[in-house]
C-alpha positions, 0 to 999 in steps of 0.5 A: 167416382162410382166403382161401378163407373170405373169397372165399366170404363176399365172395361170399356179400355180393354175391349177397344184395347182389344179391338185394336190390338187384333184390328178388328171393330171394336163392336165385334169385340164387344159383342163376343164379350158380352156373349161369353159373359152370358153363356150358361157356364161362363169361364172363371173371369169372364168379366160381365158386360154392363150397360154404361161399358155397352155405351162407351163402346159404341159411343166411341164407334159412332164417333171413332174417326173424329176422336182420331182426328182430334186425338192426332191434331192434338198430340203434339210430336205424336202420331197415333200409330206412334202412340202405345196401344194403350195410351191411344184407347185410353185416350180415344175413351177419354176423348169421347166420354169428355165431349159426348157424354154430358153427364159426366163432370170433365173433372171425373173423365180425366181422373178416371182416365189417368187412373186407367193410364197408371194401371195398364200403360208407361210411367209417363203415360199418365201426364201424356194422357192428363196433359192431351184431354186436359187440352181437349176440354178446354176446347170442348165447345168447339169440338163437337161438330 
Protein backbone atom coordinates (compact mmCIF):
# COMPACT_ATOMS: atom_id res chain seq x y z
CA UNK A 1 0.00 0.00 0.00
CA UNK A 2 1.63 3.43 -0.86
CA UNK A 3 1.36 6.38 1.67
CA UNK A 4 0.60 8.36 -0.84
CA UNK A 5 -2.73 6.18 -1.72
CA UNK A 6 -3.79 6.41 1.81
CA UNK A 7 -3.41 10.00 2.36
CA UNK A 8 -5.57 10.28 -0.81
CA UNK A 9 -8.15 7.93 0.29
CA UNK A 10 -8.16 9.41 4.16
CA UNK A 11 -8.56 12.47 2.21
CA UNK A 12 -10.91 11.38 -0.16
CA UNK A 13 -13.07 9.96 3.43
CA UNK A 14 -13.23 13.13 4.89
CA UNK A 15 -14.48 15.25 2.03
CA UNK A 16 -17.35 13.05 1.43
CA UNK A 17 -17.51 12.93 5.21
CA UNK A 18 -17.77 16.39 5.14
CA UNK A 19 -20.22 16.43 2.42
CA UNK A 20 -22.48 14.46 3.99
CA UNK A 21 -22.31 15.65 7.22
CA UNK A 22 -23.22 19.48 6.02
CA UNK A 23 -25.69 17.75 3.14
CA UNK A 24 -24.22 19.38 0.54
CA UNK A 25 -22.49 17.57 -3.07
CA UNK A 26 -19.81 16.11 -2.28
CA UNK A 27 -17.99 18.04 -5.64
CA UNK A 28 -18.62 21.06 -3.76
CA UNK A 29 -16.75 20.17 -0.86
CA UNK A 30 -14.20 18.86 -2.84
CA UNK A 31 -13.78 22.07 -5.10
CA UNK A 32 -13.61 24.31 -1.80
CA UNK A 33 -10.81 22.10 -0.63
CA UNK A 34 -8.90 22.26 -3.51
CA UNK A 35 -9.20 26.09 -3.85
CA UNK A 36 -8.19 26.80 -0.04
CA UNK A 37 -5.06 24.49 -0.75
CA UNK A 38 -3.80 26.42 -3.65
CA UNK A 39 -4.49 30.08 -2.07
CA UNK A 40 -1.44 31.85 -2.21
CA UNK A 41 -1.08 31.66 1.56
CA UNK A 42 -3.00 28.84 2.33
CA UNK A 43 -3.72 27.91 6.23
CA UNK A 44 -1.46 25.99 8.52
CA UNK A 45 -3.04 22.38 7.83
CA UNK A 46 -4.76 23.13 5.00
CA UNK A 47 -4.13 19.67 3.53
CA UNK A 48 -3.24 19.50 -0.56
CA UNK A 49 -5.80 17.90 -2.73
CA UNK A 50 -4.03 15.01 -4.89
CA UNK A 51 -5.01 13.75 -8.18
CA UNK A 52 -6.26 10.06 -7.05
CA UNK A 53 -8.26 11.83 -3.83
CA UNK A 54 -10.00 14.26 -7.06
CA UNK A 55 -10.69 10.63 -8.62
CA UNK A 56 -12.01 9.12 -5.80
CA UNK A 57 -14.41 11.81 -5.21
CA UNK A 58 -15.71 12.24 -8.32
CA UNK A 59 -15.57 8.55 -8.93
CA UNK A 60 -18.13 8.11 -6.02
CA UNK A 61 -20.51 11.18 -7.36
CA UNK A 62 -20.78 9.60 -10.72
CA UNK A 63 -21.80 6.49 -9.18
CA UNK A 64 -23.33 7.69 -5.76
CA UNK A 65 -26.83 6.37 -5.91
CA UNK A 66 -26.01 2.82 -7.12
CA UNK A 67 -23.05 2.68 -4.27
CA UNK A 68 -26.15 3.58 -1.73
CA UNK A 69 -28.18 1.26 -3.40
CA UNK A 70 -25.75 -1.37 -3.04
CA UNK A 71 -24.68 -0.27 0.41
CA UNK A 72 -28.22 -0.59 1.95
CA UNK A 73 -29.31 -3.94 -0.08
CA UNK A 74 -26.29 -5.36 1.51
CA UNK A 75 -26.12 -4.23 5.29
CA UNK A 76 -28.16 -6.63 6.71
CA UNK A 77 -30.37 -4.80 9.73
CA UNK A 78 -28.71 -1.71 8.65
CA UNK A 79 -30.27 1.30 6.97
CA UNK A 80 -28.03 3.83 5.88
CA UNK A 81 -29.47 6.77 7.77
CA UNK A 82 -29.10 4.36 10.71
CA UNK A 83 -25.45 3.92 9.93
CA UNK A 84 -22.65 6.18 11.76
CA UNK A 85 -21.86 8.98 9.34
CA UNK A 86 -18.36 7.68 9.13
CA UNK A 87 -18.93 4.26 8.65
CA UNK A 88 -21.48 5.13 5.87
CA UNK A 89 -18.68 7.25 3.69
CA UNK A 90 -16.03 4.76 4.48
CA UNK A 91 -18.02 2.31 2.86
CA UNK A 92 -19.54 4.37 -0.06
CA UNK A 93 -15.47 5.00 -0.50
CA UNK A 94 -14.68 1.56 -0.36
CA UNK A 95 -17.65 0.47 -2.36
CA UNK A 96 -16.63 2.28 -5.46
CA UNK A 97 -12.91 2.24 -5.16
CA UNK A 98 -13.70 -1.89 -5.09
CA UNK A 99 -15.90 -2.16 -8.14
CA UNK A 100 -14.69 0.89 -10.22
CA UNK A 101 -11.42 1.07 -9.89
CA UNK A 102 -9.56 -1.84 -11.61
CA UNK A 103 -6.49 -1.08 -10.66
CA UNK A 104 -6.41 -1.53 -7.33
CA UNK A 105 -6.23 -5.14 -5.79
CA UNK A 106 -9.74 -6.00 -3.81
CA UNK A 107 -7.37 -6.97 -1.21
CA UNK A 108 -5.75 -3.42 -0.66
CA UNK A 109 -9.38 -1.76 -0.92
CA UNK A 110 -10.60 -3.43 2.05
CA UNK A 111 -7.26 -2.94 4.09
CA UNK A 112 -7.18 0.53 3.53
CA UNK A 113 -10.96 0.56 4.30
CA UNK A 114 -10.58 -1.03 7.55
CA UNK A 115 -7.54 1.14 8.51
CA UNK A 116 -9.79 4.32 7.82
CA UNK A 117 -12.83 2.64 10.00
CA UNK A 118 -10.10 2.15 12.94
CA UNK A 119 -8.98 5.65 12.89
CA UNK A 120 -12.04 8.01 12.63
CA UNK A 121 -15.08 5.53 13.47
CA UNK A 122 -16.57 2.93 16.57
CA UNK A 123 -14.56 0.01 17.96
CA UNK A 124 -16.99 -2.18 16.08
CA UNK A 125 -16.94 -0.52 13.10
CA UNK A 126 -14.07 -2.04 11.26
CA UNK A 127 -15.87 -5.73 11.24
CA UNK A 128 -19.04 -3.68 10.11
CA UNK A 129 -16.97 -2.15 7.21
CA UNK A 130 -14.34 -5.53 6.50
CA UNK A 131 -17.63 -7.93 6.66
CA UNK A 132 -20.22 -5.47 4.10
CA UNK A 133 -17.08 -4.92 1.21
CA UNK A 134 -15.95 -8.38 1.82
CA UNK A 135 -19.62 -9.37 0.42
CA UNK A 136 -19.46 -6.74 -1.99
CA UNK A 137 -16.37 -8.28 -3.61
CA UNK A 138 -17.41 -11.38 -3.67
CA UNK A 139 -20.52 -10.39 -5.80
CA UNK A 140 -18.23 -7.78 -7.77
CA UNK A 141 -18.91 -9.29 -11.39
CA UNK A 142 -22.32 -8.89 -10.94
CA UNK A 143 -22.55 -5.28 -9.80
CA UNK A 144 -21.45 -3.04 -12.06
CA UNK A 145 -24.40 -2.68 -14.03
Amino acid sequence: MSAARSKARQRAFQILFEADHRGVDPQGVLADWVRRAREPKPDEGVPQVGEYTMRLVEGYAQHAARIDELISGYSVGWTLDRMPIADRNILRLGAYELIWEDDVPDAVVLDEAVEIAKEFSTDESPAFVNGLLGRLKELKPSLRR
